[in-house]
VMD Tcl script that draws the C-alpha trace (Angstrom):
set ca {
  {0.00 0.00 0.00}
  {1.58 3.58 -0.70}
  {2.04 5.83 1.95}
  {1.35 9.57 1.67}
  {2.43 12.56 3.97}
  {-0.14 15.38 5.27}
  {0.63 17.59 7.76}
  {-1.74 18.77 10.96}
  {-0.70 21.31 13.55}
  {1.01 20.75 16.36}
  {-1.90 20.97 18.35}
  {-3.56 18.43 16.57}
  {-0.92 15.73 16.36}
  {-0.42 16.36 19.91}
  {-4.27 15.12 20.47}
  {-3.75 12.05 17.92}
  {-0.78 10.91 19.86}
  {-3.16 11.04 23.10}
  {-5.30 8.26 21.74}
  {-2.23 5.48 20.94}
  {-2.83 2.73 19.03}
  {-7.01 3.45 19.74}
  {-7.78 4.76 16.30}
  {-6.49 3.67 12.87}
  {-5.14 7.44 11.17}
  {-5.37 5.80 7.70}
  {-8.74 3.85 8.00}
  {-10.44 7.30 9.45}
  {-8.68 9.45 6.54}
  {-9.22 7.05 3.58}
  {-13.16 7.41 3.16}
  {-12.39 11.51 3.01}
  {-10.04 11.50 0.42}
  {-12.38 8.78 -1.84}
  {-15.16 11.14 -0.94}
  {-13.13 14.35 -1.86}
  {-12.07 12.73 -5.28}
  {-15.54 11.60 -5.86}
  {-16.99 15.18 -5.50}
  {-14.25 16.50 -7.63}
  {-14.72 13.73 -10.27}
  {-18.29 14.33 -10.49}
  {-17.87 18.24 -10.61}
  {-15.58 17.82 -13.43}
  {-17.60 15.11 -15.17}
  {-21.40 15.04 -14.18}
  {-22.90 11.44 -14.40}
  {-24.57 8.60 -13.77}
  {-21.32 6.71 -12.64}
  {-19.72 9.98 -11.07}
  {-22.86 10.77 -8.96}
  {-22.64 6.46 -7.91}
  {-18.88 6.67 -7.11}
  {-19.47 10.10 -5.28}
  {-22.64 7.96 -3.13}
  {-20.47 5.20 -2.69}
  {-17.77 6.85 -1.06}
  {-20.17 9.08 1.03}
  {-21.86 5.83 2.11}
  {-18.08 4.46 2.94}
  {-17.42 7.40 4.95}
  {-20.66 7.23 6.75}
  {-20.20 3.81 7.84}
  {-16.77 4.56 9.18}
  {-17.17 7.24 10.54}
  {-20.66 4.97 12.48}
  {-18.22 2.39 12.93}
  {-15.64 4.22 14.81}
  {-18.12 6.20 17.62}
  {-19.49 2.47 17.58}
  {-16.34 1.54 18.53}
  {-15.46 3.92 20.93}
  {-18.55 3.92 22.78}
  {-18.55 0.34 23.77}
  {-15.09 0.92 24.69}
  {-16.30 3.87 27.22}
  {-19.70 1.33 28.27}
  {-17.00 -1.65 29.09}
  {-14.59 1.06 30.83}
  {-16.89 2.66 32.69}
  {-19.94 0.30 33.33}
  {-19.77 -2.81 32.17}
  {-19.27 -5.95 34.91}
  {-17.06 -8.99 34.46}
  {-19.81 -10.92 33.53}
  {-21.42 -8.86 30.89}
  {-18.06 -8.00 28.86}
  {-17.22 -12.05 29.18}
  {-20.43 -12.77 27.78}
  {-20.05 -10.07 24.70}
  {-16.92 -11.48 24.46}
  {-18.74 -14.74 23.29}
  {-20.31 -12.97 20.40}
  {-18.89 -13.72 16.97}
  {-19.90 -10.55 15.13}
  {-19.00 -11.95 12.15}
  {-22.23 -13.42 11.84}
  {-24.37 -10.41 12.52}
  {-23.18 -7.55 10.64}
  {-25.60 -4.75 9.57}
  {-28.41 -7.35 11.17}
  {-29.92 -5.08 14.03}
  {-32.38 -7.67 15.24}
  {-30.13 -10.30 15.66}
  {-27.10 -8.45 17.03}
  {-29.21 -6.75 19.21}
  {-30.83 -10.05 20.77}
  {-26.98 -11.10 21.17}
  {-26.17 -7.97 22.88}
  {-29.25 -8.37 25.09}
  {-28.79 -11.90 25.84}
  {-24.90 -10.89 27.35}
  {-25.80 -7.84 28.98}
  {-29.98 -8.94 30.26}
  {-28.79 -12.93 30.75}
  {-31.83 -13.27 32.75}
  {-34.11 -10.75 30.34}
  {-35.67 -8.81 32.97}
  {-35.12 -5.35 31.56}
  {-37.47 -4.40 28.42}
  {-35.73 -3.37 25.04}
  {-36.52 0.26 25.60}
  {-34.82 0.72 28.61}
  {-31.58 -1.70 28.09}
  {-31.33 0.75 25.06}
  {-31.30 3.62 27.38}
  {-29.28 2.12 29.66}
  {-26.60 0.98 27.23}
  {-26.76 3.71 24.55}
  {-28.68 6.39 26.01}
  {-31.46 6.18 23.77}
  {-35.07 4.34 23.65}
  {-34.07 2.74 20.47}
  {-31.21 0.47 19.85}
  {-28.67 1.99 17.17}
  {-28.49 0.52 13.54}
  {-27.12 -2.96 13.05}
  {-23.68 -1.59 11.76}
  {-22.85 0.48 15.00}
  {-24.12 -2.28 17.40}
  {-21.46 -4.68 15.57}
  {-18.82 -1.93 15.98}
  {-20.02 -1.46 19.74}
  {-19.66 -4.87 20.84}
  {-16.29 -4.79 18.97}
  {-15.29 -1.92 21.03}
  {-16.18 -3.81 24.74}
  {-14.95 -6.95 23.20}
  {-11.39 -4.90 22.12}
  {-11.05 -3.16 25.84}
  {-11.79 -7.05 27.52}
  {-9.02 -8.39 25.41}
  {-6.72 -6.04 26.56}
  {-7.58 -6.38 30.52}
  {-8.91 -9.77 30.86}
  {-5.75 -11.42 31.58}
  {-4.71 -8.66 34.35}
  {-7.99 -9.15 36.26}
}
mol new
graphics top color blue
foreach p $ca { graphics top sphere $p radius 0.5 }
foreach p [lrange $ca 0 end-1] q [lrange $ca 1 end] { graphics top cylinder $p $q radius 0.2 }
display resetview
C-alpha cells in the first residue's frame, strides 16, 4: 500500500498521539479522500457513474465514521460500566455473523448484557446507549467490537 504525507498542527498531532494505538489514522482518513475525489470527479464530469462513485464513497465514509463512535462507545460502556460478567459474555459474540443485522445483534447484545431478560428493550437501550431505540445494526457490531477490544486487553490482568 503507498504511503502519503499530510501535515496537521502541532496541536492536533499532539491530540492524535493522546489516543495510541485506539484509532487507525489511515482507516479514518481514507473514506475523506475517496469522498473528496468523488466530488471533484463528479464536478468535473457530471454522471450517472460519477454521482454512484461520489454515493459510494459518502456511504463508505458514513459507515466509518458509524463504525468508529461504535467503537469507541462500547469501549467507554465496558470502561466505565460494564461488569465482568457482561463483557465475558459479549466477548462470546462472533460478530461476524451479525453484521448490519440489528435484530439479531441486538438479541446477542441483550442476551450478554440482560442474561436473565428482565429489563425491556426500551430501557436496556437507554441504559446501554442512552437512547429508547437500539442503534443501527452496523454500530451495534462496531459497539460490541469496542467492549470486546477493551476485555481483550484487561482480561488477563484481572
Amino acid at each position: 500500500m503507498a504511503r502519503v504525507s499530510i501535515y496537521v498542527s502541532d496541536e492536533l498531532k499532539a491530540r492524535m498521539a493522546e489516543t495510541g494505538d485506539a484509532l487507525n489514522w489511515s482507516d479514518i482518513a481514507r473514506p475523506a479522500f475517496e469522498t473528496a475525489i468523488a466530488a471533484f470527479n463528479h464536478r468535473k464530469g457530471q454522471n450517472m457513474s460519477t454521482a454512484i462513485e461520489r454515493l459510494r464513497a459518502s456511504k463508505a465514509a458514513y459507515q466509518g465514521a458509524r463504525d468508529q463512535d461504535g467503537k469507541s462507545a462500547g469501549r467507554d460502556w465496558a470502561t466505565h460500566h460494564a461488569e465482568f460478567g457482561d463483557l465475558k459474555r459479549l466477548g462470546d459474540i462472533d460478530v461476524s455473523l451479525y453484521f448490519d443485522d440489528p435484530d439479531t445483534i441486538w438479541r446477542a447484545i441483550k442476551a450478554a448484557v440482560d442474561p436473565d431478560d428482565t429489563e425491556e428493550d426500551r430501557d436496556l437501550a437507554e441504559r446501554l446507549f442512552d437512547d429508547r431505540h437500539p442503534p443501527e445494526g452496523g454500530y451495534l457490531v462496531a459497539w460490541v467490537e469496542g467492549a470486546q477490544e477493551f476485555f481483550a486487553e484487561v482480561e488477563n490482568q484481572l
